[in-house]
C-alpha positions, -999 to 999 in steps of 0.1 A, spaced: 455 -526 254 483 -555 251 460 -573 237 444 -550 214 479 -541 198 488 -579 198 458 -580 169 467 -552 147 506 -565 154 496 -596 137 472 -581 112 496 -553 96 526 -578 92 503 -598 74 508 -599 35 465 -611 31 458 -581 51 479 -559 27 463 -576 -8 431 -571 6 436 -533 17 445 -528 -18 424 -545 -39 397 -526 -17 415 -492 -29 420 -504 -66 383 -517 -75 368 -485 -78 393 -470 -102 389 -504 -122 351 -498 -126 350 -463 -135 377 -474 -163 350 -504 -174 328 -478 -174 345 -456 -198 352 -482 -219 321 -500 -217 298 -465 -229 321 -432 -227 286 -414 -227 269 -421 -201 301 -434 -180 299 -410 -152 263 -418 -144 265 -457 -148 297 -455 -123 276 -431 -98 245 -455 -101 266 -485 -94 286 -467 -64 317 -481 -88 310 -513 -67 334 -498 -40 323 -524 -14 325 -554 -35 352 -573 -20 346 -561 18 319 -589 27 343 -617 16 371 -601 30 352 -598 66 345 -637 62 378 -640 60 387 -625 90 360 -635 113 363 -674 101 402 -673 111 405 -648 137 400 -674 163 410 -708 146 446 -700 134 453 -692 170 443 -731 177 456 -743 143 496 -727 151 486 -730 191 497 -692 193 469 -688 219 487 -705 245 515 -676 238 489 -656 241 471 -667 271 506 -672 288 510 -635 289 487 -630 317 454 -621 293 425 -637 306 403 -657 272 376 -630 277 401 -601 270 418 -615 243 381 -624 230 372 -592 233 404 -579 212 398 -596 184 361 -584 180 373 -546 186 398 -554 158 372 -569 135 347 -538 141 384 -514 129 386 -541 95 350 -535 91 356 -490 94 393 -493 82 382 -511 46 353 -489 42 370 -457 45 390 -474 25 366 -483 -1 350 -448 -1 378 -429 3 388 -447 -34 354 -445 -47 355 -400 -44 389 -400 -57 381 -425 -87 353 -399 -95 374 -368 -92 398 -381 -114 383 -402 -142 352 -380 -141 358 -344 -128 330 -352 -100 309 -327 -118 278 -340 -106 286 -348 -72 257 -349 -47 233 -349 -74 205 -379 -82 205 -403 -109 173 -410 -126 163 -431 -154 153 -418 -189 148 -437 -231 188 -434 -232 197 -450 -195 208 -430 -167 215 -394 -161 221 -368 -131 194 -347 -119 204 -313 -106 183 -315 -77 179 -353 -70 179 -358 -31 190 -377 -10 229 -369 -15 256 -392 -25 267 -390 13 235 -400 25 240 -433 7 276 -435 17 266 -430 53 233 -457 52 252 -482 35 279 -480 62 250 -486 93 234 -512 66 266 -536 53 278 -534 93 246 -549 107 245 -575 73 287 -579 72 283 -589 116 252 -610 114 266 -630 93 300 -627 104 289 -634 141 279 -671 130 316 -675 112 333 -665 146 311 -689 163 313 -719 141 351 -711 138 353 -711 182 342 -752 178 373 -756 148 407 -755 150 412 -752 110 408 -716 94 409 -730 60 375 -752 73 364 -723 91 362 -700 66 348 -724 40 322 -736 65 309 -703 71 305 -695 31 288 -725 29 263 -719 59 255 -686 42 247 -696 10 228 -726 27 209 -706 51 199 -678 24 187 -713 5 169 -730 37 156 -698 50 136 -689 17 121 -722 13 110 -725 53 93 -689 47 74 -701 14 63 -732 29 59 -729 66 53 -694 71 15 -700 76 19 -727 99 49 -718 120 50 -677 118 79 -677 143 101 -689 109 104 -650 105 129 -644 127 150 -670 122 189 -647 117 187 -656 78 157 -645 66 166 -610 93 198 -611 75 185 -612 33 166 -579 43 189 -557 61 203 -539 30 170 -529 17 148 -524 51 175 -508 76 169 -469 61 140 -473 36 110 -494 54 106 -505 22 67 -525 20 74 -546 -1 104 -560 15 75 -562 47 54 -582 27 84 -604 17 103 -605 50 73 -603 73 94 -579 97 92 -542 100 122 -518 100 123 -516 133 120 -553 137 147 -560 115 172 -537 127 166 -548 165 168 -585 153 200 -582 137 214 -568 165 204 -594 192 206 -625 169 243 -607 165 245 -608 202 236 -640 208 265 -656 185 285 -635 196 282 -644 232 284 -682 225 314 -674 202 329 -663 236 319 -686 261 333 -716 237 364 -697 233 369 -692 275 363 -728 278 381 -748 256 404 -764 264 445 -755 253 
């Protein structure tokens, strides 16, 4: 527990952490106010259809916090204050990835939280929990659309946290090896937009010959969002996986970075 309150000591005295807890709130009430501007008439729907791009900022916020969660401690040596206080490496490991699963539920409550109040207030939330379909003059509520608003809210909380800690997984193992955060983080945007790059060119020209090029993490990752709740087929065709294939890759291929995040993190040396 020392440790635990050691991260969100650090965290809420931060003035990054602040910025980005309120951007996350603001954004929301910034696109419905686009929106308005943008086509009064069909404002409400546009906003509802787009989720008021609530979530926006919370990936690159996450990278963030995963790339320099364990390299500023090496960069401003505040791990050997830390380690000095009797926590053993594999506690105060284990701290910081219970404090980056609260940033992860923390922004997104966030986020929503913002996202119902924007619609309350710039748009009555008239139409709340009802579908939006497509028709000649763009979209519009139906009165009986299914699923719910909160079905989405809820699946694209299970679907960003398996995407968001995939990927985030790799940053906190890359960033165990470093002792910059600045490098860390960059490093880890870089071997995302890499992977996505490698990933799709691997599947469309080895696929046939090497069929284990499926499960490589980045091609498991690019699918998440679309495959986690809906078992879409034409993501199969495109990712090769299943849902259920997906889902339990993402979770182990999460597990294995995680655990090498850790063991690099007990063993270096101070």
């Amino acid at each position: 527990m020392q440790a635990i309150r050691q991260e969100f000591f650090k965290s809420f005295h931060r003035l990054n952490y602040l910025v980005f807890s309120l951007i996350t709130l603001v954004i929301p009430f910034v696109g419905g106010i686009a929106y308005l501007i943008r086509d009064h008439a069909h404002a409400e729907a546009d906003f509802v259809m787009h989720h008021g791009y609530y979530d926006s900022f919370i990936f690159i916020f996450m990278l963030v916090s995963f790339g320099s969660i364990l390299a500023e401690e090496f960069q401003f040596d505040t791990i050997k204050v830390i380690a000095s206080r009797g926590n053993s490496r594999r506690l105060i490991f284990s701290a910081k990835v219970i404090k980056l699963i609260f940033d992860y539920c923390f922004w997104f409550f966030i986020a929503t939280a913002s996202y119902l109040l924007s619609w309350l207030v710039e748009f009555g939330g008239t139409h709340f929990g009802q579908a939006i379909s497509l028709g000649n003059k763009g979209y519009y509520f139906a009165a009986n659309g299914k699923p719910s608003e909160f079905t989405f809210l809820w699946q694209n909380f299970v679907t960003n946290l398996l995407y968001i800690f995939l990927i985030g997984s790799i940053t906190l193992m890359i960033s165990s090896f470093l002792k910059s955060n600045a490098i860390a983080i960059a490093s880890a945007f870089i071997i995302w937009l890499a992977g996505q790059i490698i990933s799709a060119l691997l599947m469309n020209l080895f696929y046939k010959q090497l069929p284990l090029i499926k499960w490589n993490p980045f091609n498991v990752n690019t699918y998440i969002a679309g495959q986690a709740f809906s078992d879409s087929k034409a993501l199969t065709l495109l990712s090769h996986l299943s849902q259920p294939e997906i889902i339990i890759a993402s979770l182990v291929w999460t597990g294995i970075f995680l655990a090498i995040a850790g063991i690099v993190f007990n063993r270096r040396n101070l």
